[in-house]
Every structure is written in C-alpha cells, then in structure tokens.
C-alpha positions as CSV (number, residue, x, y, z in Angstrom):
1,X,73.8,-120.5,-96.4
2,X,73.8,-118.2,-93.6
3,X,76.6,-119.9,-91.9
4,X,78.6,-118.7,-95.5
5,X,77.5,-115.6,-95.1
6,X,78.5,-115.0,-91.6
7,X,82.3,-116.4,-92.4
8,X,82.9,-114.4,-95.2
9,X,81.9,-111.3,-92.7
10,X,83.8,-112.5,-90.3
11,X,87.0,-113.2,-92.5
12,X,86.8,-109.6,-94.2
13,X,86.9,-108.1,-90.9
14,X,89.5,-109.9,-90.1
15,X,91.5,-108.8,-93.3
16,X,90.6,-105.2,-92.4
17,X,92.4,-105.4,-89.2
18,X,95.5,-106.3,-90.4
19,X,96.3,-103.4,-92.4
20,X,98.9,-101.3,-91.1
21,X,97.7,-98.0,-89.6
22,X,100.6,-96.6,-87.5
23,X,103.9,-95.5,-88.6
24,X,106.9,-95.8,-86.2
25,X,108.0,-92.1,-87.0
26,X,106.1,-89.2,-85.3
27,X,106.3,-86.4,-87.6
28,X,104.1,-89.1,-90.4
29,X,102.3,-91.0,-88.2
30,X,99.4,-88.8,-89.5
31,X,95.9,-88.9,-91.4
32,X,97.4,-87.1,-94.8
33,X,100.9,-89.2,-94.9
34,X,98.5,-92.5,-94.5
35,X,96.1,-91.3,-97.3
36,X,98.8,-90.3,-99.7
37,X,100.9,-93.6,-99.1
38,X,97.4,-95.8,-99.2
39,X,97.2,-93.7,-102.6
40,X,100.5,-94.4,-103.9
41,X,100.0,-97.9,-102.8
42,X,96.3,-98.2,-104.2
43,X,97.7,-96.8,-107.6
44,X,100.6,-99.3,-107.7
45,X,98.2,-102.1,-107.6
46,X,94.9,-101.9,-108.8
47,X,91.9,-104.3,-108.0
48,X,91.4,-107.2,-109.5
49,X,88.5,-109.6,-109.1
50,X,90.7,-112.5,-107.1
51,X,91.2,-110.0,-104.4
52,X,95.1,-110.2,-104.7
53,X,95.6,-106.7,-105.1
54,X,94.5,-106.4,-100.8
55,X,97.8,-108.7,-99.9
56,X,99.9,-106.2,-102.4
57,X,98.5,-103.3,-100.8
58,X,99.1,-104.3,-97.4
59,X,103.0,-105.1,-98.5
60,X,103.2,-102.0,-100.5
61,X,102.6,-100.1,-96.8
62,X,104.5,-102.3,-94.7
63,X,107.6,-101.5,-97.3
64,X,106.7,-97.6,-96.7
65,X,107.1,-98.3,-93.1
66,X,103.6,-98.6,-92.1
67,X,102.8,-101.2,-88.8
C-alpha cells in the first residue's frame, strides 16, 4: 500500500514538472501573462474526474506559446 502511495506522489510531481512555465518572448514571459493564459486555458477545459483536462491544459499553453 505504501509503495502505491509513494508512485502516485512521485508520478504527480512528475506531471507538475512538465508544464510549460517560460515563454520564448520577453515582454510576456511574466507572472500576469502566465496566470491570465493558465486562466484562459483552465476555463477552456474544465476538470473532470479522469484527469484528462491536465494533458488539455498543458496543450492549450504550449499552443499560446508557453515552453
């Protein structure tokens, strides 16, 4: 049980890290432009309980140039 426990830690962190944080162009590469695209992008595609919605997101950004 505890060795389920510890993958599923291990394998959201590991989901968290590959969202896109940085954007390629100076002038948006900043905390406001990241929170009102993450909005845009969290709005587009609302949860769901299979977790789909996180792979969505992650396009959604990577489409608004996001790395």
């Amino acid at each position: 049980m505890k060795f389920f426990c510890s993958l599923i830690c291990v394998a959201s962190l590991a989901g968290c890290a590959q969202f896109p944080n940085t954007h390629p162009n100076p002038a948006k590469n900043n905390t406001a432009a990241y929170r009102a695209d993450m909005k845009d992008c969290a709005d587009a595609y609302t949860e769901t309980p299979s977790g789909g919605y996180l792979k969505q997101r992650v396009s959604c950004m990577e489409l608004k140039g996001w790395e």
